[in-house]
C-alpha positions as YAML, in Angstrom:
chain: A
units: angstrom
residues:
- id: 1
  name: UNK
  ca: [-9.94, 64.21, 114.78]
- id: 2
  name: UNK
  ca: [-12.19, 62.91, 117.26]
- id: 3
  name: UNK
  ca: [-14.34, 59.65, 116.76]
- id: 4
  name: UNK
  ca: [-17.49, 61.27, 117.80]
- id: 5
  name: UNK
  ca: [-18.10, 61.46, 114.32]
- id: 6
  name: UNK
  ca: [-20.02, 58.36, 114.55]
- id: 7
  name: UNK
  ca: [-22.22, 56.02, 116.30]
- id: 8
  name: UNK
  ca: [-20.35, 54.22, 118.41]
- id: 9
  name: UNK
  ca: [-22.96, 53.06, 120.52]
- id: 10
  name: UNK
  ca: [-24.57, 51.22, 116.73]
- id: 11
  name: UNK
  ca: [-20.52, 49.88, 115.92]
- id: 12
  name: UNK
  ca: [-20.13, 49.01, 119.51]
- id: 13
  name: UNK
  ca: [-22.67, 46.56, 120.20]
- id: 14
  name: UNK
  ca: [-21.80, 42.90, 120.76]
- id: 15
  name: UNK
  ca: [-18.17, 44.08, 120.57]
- id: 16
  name: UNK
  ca: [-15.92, 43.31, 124.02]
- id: 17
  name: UNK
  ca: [-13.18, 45.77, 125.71]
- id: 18
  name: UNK
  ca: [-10.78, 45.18, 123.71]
- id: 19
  name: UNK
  ca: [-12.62, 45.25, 120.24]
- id: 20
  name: UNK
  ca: [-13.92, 48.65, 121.45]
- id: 21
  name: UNK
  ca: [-10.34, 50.11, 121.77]
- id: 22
  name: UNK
  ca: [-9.08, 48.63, 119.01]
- id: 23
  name: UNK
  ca: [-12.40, 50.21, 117.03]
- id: 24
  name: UNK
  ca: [-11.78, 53.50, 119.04]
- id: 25
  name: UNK
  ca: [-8.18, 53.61, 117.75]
- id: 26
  name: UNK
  ca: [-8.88, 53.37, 113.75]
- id: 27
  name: UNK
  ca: [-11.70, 55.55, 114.43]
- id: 28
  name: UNK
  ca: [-9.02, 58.39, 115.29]
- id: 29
  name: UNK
  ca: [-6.51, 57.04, 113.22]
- id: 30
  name: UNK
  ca: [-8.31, 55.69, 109.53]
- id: 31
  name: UNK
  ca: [-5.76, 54.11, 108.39]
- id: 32
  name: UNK
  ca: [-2.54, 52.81, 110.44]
- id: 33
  name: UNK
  ca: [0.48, 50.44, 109.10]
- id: 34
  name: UNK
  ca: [-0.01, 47.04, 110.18]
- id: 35
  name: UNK
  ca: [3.28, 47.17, 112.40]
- id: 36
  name: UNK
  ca: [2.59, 50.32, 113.63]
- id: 37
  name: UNK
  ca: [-0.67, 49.67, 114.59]
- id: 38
  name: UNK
  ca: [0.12, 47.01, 116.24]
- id: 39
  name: UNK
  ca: [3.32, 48.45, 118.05]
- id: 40
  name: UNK
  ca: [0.68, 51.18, 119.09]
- id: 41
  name: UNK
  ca: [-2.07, 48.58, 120.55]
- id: 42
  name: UNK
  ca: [-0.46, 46.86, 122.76]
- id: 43
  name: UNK
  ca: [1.86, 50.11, 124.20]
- id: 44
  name: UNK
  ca: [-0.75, 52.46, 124.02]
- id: 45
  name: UNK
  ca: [-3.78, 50.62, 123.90]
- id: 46
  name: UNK
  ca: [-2.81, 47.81, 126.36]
- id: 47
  name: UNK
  ca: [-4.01, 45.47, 124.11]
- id: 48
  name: UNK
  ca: [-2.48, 41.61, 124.62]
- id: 49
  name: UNK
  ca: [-3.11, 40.20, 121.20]
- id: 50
  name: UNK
  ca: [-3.64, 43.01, 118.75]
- id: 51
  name: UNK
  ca: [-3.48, 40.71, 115.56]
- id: 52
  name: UNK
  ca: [-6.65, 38.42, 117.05]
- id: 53
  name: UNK
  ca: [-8.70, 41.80, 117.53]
- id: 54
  name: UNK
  ca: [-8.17, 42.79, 114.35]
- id: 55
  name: UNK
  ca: [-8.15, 39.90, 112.67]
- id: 56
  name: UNK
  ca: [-12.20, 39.55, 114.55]
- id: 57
  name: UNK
  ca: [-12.75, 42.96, 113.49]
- id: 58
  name: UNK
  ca: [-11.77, 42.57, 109.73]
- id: 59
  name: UNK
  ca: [-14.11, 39.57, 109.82]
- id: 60
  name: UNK
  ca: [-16.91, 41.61, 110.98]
- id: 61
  name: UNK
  ca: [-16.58, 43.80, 108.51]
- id: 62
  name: UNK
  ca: [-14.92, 46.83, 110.87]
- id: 63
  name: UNK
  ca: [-11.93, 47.13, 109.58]
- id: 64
  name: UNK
  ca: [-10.50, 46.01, 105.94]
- id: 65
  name: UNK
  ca: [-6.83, 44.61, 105.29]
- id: 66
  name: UNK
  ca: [-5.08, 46.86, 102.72]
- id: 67
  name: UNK
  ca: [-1.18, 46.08, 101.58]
- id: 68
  name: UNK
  ca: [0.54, 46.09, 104.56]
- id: 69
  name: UNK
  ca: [-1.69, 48.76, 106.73]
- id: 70
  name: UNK
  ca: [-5.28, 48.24, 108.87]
- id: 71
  name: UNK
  ca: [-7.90, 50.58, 107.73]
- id: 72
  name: UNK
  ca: [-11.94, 51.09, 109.01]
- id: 73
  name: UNK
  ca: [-14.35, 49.22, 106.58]
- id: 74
  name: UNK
  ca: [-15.52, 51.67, 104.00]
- id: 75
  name: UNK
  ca: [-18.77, 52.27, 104.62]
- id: 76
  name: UNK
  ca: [-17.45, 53.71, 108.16]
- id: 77
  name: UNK
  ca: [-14.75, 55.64, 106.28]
- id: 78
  name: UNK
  ca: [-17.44, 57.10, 104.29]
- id: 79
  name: UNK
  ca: [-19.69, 57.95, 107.34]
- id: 80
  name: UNK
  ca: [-16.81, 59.53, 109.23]
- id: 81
  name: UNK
  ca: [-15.88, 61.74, 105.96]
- id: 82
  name: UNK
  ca: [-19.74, 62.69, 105.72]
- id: 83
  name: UNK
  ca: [-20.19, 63.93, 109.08]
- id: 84
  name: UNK
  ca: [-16.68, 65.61, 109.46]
- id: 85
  name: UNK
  ca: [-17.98, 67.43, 106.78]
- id: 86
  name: UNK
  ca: [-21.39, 68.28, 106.34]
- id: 87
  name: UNK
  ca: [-21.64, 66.39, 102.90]
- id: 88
  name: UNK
  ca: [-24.35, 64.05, 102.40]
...
């Protein structure tokens, strides 16, 4: 699943390097554990404080806290779904 389902260009803007990766990352993966997402961010992602990026990113309304996991917002869930699939 590739994020080109979306703008990124309208998600990215005002966002830094790292909020951009960490975007990027639960635009290919929806919904991650909290530990493993944040396992993954800083091996994979070479992210140096994964918790403050999300934590900035769940306050702007990117991403959304569930019980114990790290998802995108809804409305982004919704849009990826939509164009992954033709549906309207």
């Amino acid at each position: 699943m590739g994020n080109d389902a979306v703008n990124k260009d309208k998600l990215f803007k005002g966002l830094g390097e790292e909020e951009r990766r960490v975007l990027s990352y639960f635009l290919n993966n929806i919904s991650v554990g909290e530990i493993v997402a944040t396992r993954e961010l800083k091996v994979l992602e070479k992210i140096g404080n994964p918790e403050e990026v999300i934590d900035k990113l769940v306050e702007m309304g990117l991403l959304e806290r569930g019980t114990g996991c790290i998802n995108l917002a809804k409305e982004i869930r919704e849009e990826v779904y939509r164009r992954r699939t033709g549906k309207k």
